[in-house]
Residue frames as qw, qx, qy, qz and C-alpha x, y, z in Angstrom:
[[0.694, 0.522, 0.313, 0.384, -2.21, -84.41, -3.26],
 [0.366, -0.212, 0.150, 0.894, 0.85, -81.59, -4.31],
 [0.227, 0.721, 0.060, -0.652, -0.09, -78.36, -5.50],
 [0.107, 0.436, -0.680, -0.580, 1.50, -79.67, -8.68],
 [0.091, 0.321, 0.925, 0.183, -0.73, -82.76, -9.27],
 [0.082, 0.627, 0.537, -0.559, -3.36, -80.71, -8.37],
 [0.066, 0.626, -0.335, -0.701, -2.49, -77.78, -10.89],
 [0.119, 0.285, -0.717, -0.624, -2.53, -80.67, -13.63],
 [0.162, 0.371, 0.897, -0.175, -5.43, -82.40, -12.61],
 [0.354, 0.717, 0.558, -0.223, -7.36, -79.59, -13.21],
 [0.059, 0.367, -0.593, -0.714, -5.35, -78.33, -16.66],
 [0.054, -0.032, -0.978, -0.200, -6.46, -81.48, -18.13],
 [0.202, 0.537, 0.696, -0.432, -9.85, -81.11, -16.61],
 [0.281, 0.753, 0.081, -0.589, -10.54, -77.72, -18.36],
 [0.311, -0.295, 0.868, 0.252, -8.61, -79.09, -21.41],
 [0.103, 0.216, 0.971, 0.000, -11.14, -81.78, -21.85],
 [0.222, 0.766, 0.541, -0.268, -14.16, -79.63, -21.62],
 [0.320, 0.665, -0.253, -0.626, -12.95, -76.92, -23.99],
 [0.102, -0.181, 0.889, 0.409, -12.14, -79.98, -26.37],
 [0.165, 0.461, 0.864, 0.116, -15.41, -81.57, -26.31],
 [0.158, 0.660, 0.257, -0.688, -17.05, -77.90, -25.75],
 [0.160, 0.622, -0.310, -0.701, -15.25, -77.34, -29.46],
 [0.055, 0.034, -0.942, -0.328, -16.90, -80.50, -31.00],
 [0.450, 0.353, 0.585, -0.575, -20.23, -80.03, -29.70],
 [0.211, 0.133, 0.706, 0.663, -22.24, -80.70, -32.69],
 [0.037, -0.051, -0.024, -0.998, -24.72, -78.97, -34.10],
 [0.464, 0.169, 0.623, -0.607, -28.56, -78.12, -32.87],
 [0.401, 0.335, 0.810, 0.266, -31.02, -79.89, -35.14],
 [0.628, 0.532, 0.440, 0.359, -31.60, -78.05, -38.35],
 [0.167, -0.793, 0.290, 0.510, -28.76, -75.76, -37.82],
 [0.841, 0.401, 0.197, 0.306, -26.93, -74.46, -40.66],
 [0.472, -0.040, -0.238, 0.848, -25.21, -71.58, -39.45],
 [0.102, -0.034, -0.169, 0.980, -25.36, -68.36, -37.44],
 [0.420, 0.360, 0.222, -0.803, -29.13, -67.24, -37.09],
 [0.678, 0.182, -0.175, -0.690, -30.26, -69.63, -39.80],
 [0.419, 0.135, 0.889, -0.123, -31.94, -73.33, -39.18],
 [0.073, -0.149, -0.879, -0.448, -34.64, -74.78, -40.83],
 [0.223, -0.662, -0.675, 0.236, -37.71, -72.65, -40.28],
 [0.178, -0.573, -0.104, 0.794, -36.09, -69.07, -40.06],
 [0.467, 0.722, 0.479, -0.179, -38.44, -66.82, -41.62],
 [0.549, 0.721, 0.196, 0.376, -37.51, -64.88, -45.07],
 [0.048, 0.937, -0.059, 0.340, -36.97, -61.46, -43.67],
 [0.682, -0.691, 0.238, -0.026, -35.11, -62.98, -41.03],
 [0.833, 0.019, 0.361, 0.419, -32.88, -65.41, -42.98],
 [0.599, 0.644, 0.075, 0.470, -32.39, -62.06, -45.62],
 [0.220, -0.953, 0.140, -0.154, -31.45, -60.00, -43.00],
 [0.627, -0.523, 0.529, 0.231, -28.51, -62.35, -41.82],
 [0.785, 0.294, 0.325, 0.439, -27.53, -63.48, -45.27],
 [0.187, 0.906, -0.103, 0.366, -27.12, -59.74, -46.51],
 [0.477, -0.831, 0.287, 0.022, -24.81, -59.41, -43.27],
 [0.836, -0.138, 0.507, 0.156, -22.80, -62.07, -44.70],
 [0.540, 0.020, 0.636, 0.551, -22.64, -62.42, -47.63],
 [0.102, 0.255, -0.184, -0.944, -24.01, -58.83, -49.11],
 [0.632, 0.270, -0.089, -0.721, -27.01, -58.19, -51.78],
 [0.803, 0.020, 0.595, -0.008, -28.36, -61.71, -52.96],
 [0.013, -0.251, 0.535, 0.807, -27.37, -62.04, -56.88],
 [0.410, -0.283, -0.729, -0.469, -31.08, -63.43, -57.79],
 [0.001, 0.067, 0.738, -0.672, -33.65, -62.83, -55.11],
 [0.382, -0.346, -0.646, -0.563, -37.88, -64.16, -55.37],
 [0.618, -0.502, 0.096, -0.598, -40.08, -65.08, -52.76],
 [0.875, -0.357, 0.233, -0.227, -38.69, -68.25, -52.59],
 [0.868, -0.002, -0.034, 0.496, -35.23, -68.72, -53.53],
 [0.233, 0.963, -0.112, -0.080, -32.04, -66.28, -52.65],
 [0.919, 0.364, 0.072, 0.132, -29.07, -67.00, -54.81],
 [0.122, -0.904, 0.280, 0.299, -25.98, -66.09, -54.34],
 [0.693, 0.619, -0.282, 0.238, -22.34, -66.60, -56.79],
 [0.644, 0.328, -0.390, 0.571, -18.60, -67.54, -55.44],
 [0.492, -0.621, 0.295, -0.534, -19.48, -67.34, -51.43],
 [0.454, -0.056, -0.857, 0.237, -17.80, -69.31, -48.67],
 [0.816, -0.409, -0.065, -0.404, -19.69, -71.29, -46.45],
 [0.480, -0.833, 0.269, -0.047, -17.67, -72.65, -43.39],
 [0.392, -0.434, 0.674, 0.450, -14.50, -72.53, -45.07],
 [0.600, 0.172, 0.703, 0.340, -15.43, -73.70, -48.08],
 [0.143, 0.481, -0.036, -0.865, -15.87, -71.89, -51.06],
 [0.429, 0.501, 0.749, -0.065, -18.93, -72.63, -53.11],
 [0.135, 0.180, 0.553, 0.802, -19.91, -71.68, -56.91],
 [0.276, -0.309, -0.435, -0.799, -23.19, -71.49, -56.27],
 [0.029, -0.060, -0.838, 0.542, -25.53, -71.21, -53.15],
 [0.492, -0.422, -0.579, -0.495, -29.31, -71.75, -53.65],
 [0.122, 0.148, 0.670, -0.717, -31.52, -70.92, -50.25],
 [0.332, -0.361, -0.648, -0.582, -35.07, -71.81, -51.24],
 [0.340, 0.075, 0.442, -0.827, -38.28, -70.88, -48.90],
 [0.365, -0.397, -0.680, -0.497, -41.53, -72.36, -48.54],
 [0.352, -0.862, -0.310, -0.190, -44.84, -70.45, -47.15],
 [0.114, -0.939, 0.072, -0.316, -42.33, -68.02, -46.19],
 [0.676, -0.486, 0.552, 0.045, -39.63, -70.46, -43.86],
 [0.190, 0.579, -0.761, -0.222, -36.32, -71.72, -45.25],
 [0.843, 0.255, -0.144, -0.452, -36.56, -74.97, -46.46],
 [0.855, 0.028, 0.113, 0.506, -33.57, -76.20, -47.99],
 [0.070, 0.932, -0.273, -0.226, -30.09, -75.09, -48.77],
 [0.898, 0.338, 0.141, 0.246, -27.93, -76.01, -51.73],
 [0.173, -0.807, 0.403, 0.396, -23.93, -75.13, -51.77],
 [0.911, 0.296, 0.237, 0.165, -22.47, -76.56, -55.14],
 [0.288, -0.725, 0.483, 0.398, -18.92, -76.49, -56.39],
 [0.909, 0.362, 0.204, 0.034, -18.14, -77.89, -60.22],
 [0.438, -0.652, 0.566, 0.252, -15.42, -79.52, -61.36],
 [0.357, 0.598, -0.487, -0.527, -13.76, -80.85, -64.45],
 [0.444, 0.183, -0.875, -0.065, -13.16, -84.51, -63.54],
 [0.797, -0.378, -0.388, -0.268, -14.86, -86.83, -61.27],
 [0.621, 0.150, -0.384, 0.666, -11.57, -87.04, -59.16],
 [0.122, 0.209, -0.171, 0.955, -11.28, -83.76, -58.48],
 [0.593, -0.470, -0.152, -0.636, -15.27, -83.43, -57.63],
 [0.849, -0.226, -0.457, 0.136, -14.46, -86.57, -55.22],
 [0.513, 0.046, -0.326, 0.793, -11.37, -85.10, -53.74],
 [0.206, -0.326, 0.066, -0.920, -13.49, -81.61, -52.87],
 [0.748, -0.435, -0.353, -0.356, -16.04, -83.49, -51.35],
 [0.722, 0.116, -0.512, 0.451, -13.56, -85.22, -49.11],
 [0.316, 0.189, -0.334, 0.868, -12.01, -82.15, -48.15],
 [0.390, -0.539, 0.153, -0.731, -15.58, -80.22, -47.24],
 [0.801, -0.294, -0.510, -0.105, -16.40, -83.54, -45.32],
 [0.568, 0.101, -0.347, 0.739, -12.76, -82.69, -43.20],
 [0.025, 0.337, -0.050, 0.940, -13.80, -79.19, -42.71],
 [0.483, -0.409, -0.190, -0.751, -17.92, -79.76, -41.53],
 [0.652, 0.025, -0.757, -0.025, -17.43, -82.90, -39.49],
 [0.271, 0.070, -0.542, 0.793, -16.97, -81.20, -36.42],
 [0.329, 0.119, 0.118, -0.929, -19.67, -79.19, -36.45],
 [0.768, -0.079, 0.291, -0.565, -22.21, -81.86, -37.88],
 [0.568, -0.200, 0.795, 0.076, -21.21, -85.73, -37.43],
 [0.560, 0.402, -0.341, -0.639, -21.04, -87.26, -40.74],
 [0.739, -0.035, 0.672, 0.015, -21.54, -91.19, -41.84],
 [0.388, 0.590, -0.485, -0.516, -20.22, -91.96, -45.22],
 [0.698, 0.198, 0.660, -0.195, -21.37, -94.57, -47.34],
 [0.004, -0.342, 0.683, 0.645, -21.26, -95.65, -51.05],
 [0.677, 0.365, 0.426, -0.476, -23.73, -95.54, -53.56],
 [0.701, 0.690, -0.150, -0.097, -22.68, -97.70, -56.81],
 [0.891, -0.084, -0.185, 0.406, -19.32, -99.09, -57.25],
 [0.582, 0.169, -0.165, 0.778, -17.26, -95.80, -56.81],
 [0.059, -0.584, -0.117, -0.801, -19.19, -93.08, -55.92],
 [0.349, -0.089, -0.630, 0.688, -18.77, -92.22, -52.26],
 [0.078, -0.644, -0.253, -0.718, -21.37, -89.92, -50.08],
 [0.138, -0.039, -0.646, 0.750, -22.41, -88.31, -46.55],
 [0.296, -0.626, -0.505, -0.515, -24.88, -87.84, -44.27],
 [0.509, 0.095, -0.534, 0.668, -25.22, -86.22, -41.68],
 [0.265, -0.212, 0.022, -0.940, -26.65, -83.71, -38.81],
 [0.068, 0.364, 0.834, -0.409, -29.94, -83.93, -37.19],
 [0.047, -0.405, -0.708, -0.577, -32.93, -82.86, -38.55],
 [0.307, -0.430, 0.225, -0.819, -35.24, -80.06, -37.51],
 [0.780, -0.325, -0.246, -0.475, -37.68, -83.03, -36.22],
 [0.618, -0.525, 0.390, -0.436, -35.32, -84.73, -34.49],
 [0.822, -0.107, 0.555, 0.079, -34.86, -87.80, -36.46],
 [0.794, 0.504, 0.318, 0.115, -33.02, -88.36, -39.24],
 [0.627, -0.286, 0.104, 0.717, -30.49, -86.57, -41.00],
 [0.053, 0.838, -0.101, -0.533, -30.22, -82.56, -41.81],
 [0.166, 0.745, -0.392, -0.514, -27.57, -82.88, -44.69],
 [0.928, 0.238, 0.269, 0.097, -26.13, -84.99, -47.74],
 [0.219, -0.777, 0.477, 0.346, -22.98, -84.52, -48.92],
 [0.741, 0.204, 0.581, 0.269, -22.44, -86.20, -52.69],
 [0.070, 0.428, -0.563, -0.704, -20.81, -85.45, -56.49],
 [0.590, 0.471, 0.650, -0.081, -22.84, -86.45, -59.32],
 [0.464, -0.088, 0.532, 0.702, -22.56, -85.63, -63.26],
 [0.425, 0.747, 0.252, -0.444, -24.10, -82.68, -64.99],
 [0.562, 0.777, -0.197, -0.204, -23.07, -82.42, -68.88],
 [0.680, 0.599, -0.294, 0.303, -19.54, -82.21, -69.12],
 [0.209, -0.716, 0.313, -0.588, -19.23, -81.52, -65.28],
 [0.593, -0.370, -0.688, 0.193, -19.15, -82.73, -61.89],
 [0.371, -0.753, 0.141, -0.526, -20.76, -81.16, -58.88],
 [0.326, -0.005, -0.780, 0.534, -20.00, -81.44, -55.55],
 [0.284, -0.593, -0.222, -0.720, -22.93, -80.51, -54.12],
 [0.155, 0.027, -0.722, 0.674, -23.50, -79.94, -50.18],
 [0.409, -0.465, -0.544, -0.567, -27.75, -80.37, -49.15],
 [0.052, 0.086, 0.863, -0.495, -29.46, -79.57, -46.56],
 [0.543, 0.293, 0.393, -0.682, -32.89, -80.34, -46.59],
 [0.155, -0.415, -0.057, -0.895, -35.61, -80.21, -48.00],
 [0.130, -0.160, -0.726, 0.656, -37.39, -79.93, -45.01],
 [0.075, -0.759, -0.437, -0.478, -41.46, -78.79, -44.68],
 [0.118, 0.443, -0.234, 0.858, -41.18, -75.82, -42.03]]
């Protein structure tokens, strides 16, 4: 074989493995950087503060933060809750004026997270679209949910993971 087949044989090779390398999806009950399902309080505040600074609302078992993106996305409201002392769940929610528009954001985080944890989308009702997705800390089942739904005069988008016992 030429130096030149050669040369592309193993472009393509390397290529290929950084491709899939950058799709790998994620370990079960990742949610990002240093926090899964399980990671203890002090641990999870220590990496959130790195992030995303002082919580705005912080208990034993929920810290709360206001207008913070989460990968890529930017999110009204982010709810970490704890139980006995290990993250639980985490809630990112985004409201919107119309149902559309709460649809159409969903979409887009769906675009954005897919990569990182496979999603299956499915429809609950005659219009109302949703996702699941991820692996679960155990192993079976699915980590997240990915759906809009009507509060008042609103519509959330709301991104879940969990809840999960620790």
């Amino acid at each position: 074989m030429s130096i030149q087949k050669q040369l592309i044989l193993a472009l393509s090779t390397i290529l290929s493995v950084t491709a899939a390398w950058a799709q790998t999806p994620a370990p079960a009950g990742y949610i990002s950087e240093n926090i899964s399902i399980g990671t203890s309080l002090d641990d999870a505040q220590k990496t959130l503060h790195a992030t995303y600074g002082k919580p705005d609302k912080a208990t034993d078992t929920e810290l709360i933060y206001h207008n913070k993106q989460f990968h890529h996305c930017k999110y009204d409201v982010l709810i970490f809750t704890f139980t006995e002392g290990k993250l639980s769940e985490a809630r990112f929610y985004i409201v919107k004026p119309t149902f559309s528009t709460a649809q159409q954001e969903m979409e887009s985080i769906a675009r954005r997270i897919d990569s990182k944890w496979p999603l299956s989308k499915d429809r609950e009702g005659k219009h109302t679209w949703f996702y699941v997705g991820g692996i679960a800390p155990s192993g079976i089942g699915h980590l997240l949910a990915l759906h809009t739904y009507k509060t008042g005069k609103n519509y959330h988008t709301e991104l879940r993971f969990g809840p999960f016992k620790p």
